[in-house]
C-alpha positions in Angstrom: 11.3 -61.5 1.6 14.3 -62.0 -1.2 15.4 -65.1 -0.3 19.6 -65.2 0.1 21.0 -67.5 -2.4 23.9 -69.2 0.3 21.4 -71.6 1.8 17.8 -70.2 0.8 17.3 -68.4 4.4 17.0 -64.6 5.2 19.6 -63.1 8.3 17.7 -62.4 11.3 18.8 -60.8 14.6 16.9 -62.9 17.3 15.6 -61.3 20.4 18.1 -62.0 22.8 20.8 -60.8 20.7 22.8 -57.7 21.0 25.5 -56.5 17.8 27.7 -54.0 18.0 29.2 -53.1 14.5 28.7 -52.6 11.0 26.7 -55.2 8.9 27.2 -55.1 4.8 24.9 -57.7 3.4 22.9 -58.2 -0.7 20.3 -60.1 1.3 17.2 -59.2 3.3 17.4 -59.0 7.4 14.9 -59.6 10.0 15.9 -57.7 13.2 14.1 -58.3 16.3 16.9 -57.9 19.1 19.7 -55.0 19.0 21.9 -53.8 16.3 24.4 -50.8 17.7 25.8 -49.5 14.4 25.0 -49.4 10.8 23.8 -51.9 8.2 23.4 -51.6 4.7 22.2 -53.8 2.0 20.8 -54.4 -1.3 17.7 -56.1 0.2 14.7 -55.7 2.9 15.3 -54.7 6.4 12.2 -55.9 9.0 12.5 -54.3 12.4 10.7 -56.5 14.5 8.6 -54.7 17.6 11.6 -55.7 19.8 14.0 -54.6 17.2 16.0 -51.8 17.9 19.1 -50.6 15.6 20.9 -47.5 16.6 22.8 -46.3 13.6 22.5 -45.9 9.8 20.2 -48.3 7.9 20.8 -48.0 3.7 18.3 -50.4 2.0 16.0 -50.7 -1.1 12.8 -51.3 1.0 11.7 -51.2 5.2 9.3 -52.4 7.2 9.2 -50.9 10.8 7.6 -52.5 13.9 10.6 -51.6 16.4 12.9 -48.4 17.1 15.2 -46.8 14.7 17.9 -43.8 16.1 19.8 -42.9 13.5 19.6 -41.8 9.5 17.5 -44.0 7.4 18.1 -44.2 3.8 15.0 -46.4 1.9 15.4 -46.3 -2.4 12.0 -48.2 -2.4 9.3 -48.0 0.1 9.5 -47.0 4.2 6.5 -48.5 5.7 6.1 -47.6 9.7 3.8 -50.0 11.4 2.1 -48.1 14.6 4.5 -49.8 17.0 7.3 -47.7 15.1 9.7 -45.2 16.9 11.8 -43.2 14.3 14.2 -40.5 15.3 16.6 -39.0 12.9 16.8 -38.6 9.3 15.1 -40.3 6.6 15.1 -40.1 2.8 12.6 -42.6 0.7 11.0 -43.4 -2.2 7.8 -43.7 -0.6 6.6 -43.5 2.7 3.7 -45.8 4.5 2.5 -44.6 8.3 -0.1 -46.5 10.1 -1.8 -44.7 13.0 -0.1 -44.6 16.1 3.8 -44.3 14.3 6.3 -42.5 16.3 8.0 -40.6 13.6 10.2 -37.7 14.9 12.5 -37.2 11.4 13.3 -34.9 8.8 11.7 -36.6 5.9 12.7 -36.1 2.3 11.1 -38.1 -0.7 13.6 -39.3 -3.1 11.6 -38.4 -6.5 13.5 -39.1 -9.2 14.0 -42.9 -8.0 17.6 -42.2 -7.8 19.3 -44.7 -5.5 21.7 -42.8 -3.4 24.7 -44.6 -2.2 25.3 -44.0 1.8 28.4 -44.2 2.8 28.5 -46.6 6.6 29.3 -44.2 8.9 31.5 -44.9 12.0 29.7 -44.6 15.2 30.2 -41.5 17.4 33.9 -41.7 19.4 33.7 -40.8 22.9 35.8 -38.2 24.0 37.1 -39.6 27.5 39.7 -38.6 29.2 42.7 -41.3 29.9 43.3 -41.8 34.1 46.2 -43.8 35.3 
């Protein structure tokens, strides 16, 4: 992994750690507990086989042990490790699947190396009714 030029470590979600929110970051993250909402960076994203983001992920390259729910956007390389559970969208450069991947996407390769800027995309809002 890139290392992050601040103190010469990479981000990582541990385990037993739960984020809701957005994440914006030009370093690489390690995920291995649970991100609700989106992060996007200029860097590598690891999902870790406890990892578990549900929302948008924008990065240059992937590497997926854990569970994704939500659109992936990879300018690089996607690589899905057989613990992987995809489910959503996903547009790459190129894309790596081991044996045994969960990968319920659309899938569109990104040919002409383009990098696409994605927007961060507020989470769903709950329609609930307001009682006194």
């Amino acid at each position: 992994m890139k290392q992050n030029d601040i103190n010469g470590q990479y981000s990582r979600i541990e385990n037993s750690t739960n984020i809701k929110g957005d994440i914006i970051s030009e370093g690489d993250f390690r995920i291995d507990g649970t991100l609700d909402g989106n992060i996007k960076t200029n860097g590598k994203i690891v999902i870790g086989k406890e990892g578990l983001v549900k929302g948008g992920i924008s990065c240059n390259k992937a590497d997926v042990e854990g569970k994704i729910k939500g659109n992936l956007f990879v300018s690089e390389t996607l690589n899905l490790r057989s613990t992987s559970n995809i489910e959503g969208e996903v547009i790459t450069g190129k894309l790596i699947v081991e044996s045994g991947a969960t990968f319920n996407a659309s899938c569109s390769m990104n040919k002409d190396g383009k990098k696409a800027e994605i927007q961060l995309v507020s989470g769903i809002e709950e329609t609930r009714e307001k009682t006194a």
